[in-house]
N, C-alpha and C positions, 0 to 999 in steps of 0.2 A: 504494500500500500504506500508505503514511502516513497519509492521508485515513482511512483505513478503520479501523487501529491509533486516531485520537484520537477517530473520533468516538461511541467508548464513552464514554470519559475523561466521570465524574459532571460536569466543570466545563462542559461543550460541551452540556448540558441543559439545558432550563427549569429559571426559580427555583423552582418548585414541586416538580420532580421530583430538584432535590439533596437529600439525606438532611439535611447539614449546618445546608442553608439551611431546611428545613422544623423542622428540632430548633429553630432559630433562633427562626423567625418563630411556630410551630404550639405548639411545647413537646413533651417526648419524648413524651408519652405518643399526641400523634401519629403515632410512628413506629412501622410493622411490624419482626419480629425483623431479618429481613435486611435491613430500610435502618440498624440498628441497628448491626449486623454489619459491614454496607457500610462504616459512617465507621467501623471499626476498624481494614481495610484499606487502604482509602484508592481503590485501582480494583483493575480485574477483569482480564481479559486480551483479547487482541485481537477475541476474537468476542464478547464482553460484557462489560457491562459489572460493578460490583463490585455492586449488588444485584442484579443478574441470575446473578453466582456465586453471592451469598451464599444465594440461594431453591434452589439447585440443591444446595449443602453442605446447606440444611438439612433440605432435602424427604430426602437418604440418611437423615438421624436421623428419620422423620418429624414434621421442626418440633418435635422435643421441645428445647429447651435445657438437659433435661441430659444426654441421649445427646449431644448433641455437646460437653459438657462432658468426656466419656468418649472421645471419640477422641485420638488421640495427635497428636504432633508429624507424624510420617512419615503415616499416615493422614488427615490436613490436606493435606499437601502432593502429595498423588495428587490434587490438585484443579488443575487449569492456572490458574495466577495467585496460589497460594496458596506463597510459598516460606519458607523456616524462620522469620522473621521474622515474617509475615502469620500464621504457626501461634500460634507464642509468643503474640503479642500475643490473639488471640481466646483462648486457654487463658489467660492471663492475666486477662484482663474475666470471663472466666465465674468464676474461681477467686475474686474479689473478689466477686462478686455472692454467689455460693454462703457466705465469710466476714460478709460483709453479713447476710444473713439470721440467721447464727448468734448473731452480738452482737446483733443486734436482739432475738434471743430472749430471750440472757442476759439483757439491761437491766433484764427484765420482773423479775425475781431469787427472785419469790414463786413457787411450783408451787399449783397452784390446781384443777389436774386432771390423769388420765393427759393429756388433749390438749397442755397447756401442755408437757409431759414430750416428747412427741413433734415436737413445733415446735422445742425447743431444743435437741434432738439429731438429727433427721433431718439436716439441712445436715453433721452431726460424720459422721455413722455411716452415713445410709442409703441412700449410693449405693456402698459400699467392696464390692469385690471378694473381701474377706476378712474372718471375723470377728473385730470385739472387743467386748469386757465393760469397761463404765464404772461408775462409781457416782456416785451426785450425793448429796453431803453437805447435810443442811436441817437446821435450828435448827429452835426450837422454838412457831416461827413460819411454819415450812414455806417459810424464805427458803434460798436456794441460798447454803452457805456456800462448798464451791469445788465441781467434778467432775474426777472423774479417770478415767484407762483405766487397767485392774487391770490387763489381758492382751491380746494381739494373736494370732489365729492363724488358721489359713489356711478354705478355704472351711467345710469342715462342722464348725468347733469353736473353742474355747480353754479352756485352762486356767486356775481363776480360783484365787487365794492367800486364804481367809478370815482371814486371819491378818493378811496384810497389809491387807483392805479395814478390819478392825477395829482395827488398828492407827493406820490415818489416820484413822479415827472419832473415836479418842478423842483425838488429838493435836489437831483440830480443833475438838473439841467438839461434836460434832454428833450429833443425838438419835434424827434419820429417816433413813434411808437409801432411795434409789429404784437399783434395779438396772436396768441397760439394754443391749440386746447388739442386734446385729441379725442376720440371716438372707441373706445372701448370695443365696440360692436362691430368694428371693422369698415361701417359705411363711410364713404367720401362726401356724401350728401349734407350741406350746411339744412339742420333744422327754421323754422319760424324764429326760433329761440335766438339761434345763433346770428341770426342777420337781426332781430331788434336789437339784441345786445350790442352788437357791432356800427349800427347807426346812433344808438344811445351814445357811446364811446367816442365816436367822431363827432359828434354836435358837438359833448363837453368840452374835447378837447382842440376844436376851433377856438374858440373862445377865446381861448389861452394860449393862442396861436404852436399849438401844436397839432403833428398830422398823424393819423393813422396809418401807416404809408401798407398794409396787408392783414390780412388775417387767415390764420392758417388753421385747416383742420388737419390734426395729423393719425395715422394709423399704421402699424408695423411697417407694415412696406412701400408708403405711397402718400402721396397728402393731396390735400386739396386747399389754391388761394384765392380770396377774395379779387387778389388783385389781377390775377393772371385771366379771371374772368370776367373782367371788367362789371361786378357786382357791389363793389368796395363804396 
């Protein structure tokens, strides 16, 4: 039984066929997700080995890495070989990559199109189980002074404070305003809701000679702008 228990073990492999040693020698981008996976774990369990778990963890999400970004601790661990630890640490790696992508976005700091608007908020917003309403404060340069979440609420809504989103406008100083919420449910479709919110928003902030210059609905893979459809 021993025999049988080590010789999954990635170490009792050819050099070619350890994850480690190919990240090594190959560089990652030689690596598939589950040999990726794999060196997170470290090994698999007695019938396989840890990329041979990791292809079978990932085939449930169909090889998406952000459904399995989405599974939980306990739902990791209905996997034989994955115990609280091997969960954490994989929900871990993904939760950095997904922060990764988001500063990267930031860096860029100019808004330059809805696109650029949706790159540096989907990693914030567009995989969330629930809705919220952000705003991204921009000078008059169309450079990202800060962004903030006005409101948090649950799947079909939130309630947004104009009072307060124009209140950080002018504390900041900020000339353009980009509104952004996403859609839980997956639809692209701006509700009734979402365009009087979004006419409420720009009336106030004429006034105060500030612009709404977009409003964006966002959803994992795709969004939809007010402005790109000349609805705004």
């Amino acid at each position: 039984m021993s025999e049988k228990s080590t010789s999954f073990s990635i170490k009792n492999w050819s050099q070619d066929d350890q994850p480690r040693e190919k990240l090594l020698y190959k560089g990652k981008a030689a690596l598939s997700d589950a040999e990726l996976v794999a060196i997170l774990i470290g090994s698999g369990n007695r019938e396989e080995s840890a990329v041979a778990l990791c292809k079978r963890i990932l085939a449930s999400t169909e090889n998406n890495l952000s459904e399995l970004g989405r599974l939980s601790i306990k739902q990791l661990m209905e996997f034989k070989g994955i115990g609280e630890a091997k969960a954490i640490t994989i929900l871990a790696a993904l939760e950095l990559g997904r922060r990764r992508r988001g500063s990267e976005a930031l860096e860029r700091k100019t808004i330059t199109s809805s696109k650029s608007v949706f790159e540096l908020m989907q990693p914030e917003i567009g995989e969330l189980p629930h809705e919220e309403f952000w705003i991204i404060y921009l000078n008059n340069s169309n450079k990202i002074i800060q962004k903030n979440q006005l409101s948090k609420g649950g799947i079909t809504g939130t309630l947004v404070d104009v009072r307060l989103a124009l209140k950080i406008a002018l504390e900041v100083g900020a000339v353009g305003l980009i509104l952004v919420h996403n859609h839980p449910s997956g639809t692209l479709k701006p509700s009734q809701a979402d365009k009087n919110l979004t006419q409420k928003l720009k009336t106030a902030a004429l006034s105060l000679d500030i612009k709404i210059l977009d409003h964006l609905i966002i959803t994992e893979n795709s969004y939809f702008s007010f402005a790109d459809e000349s609805i705004l």
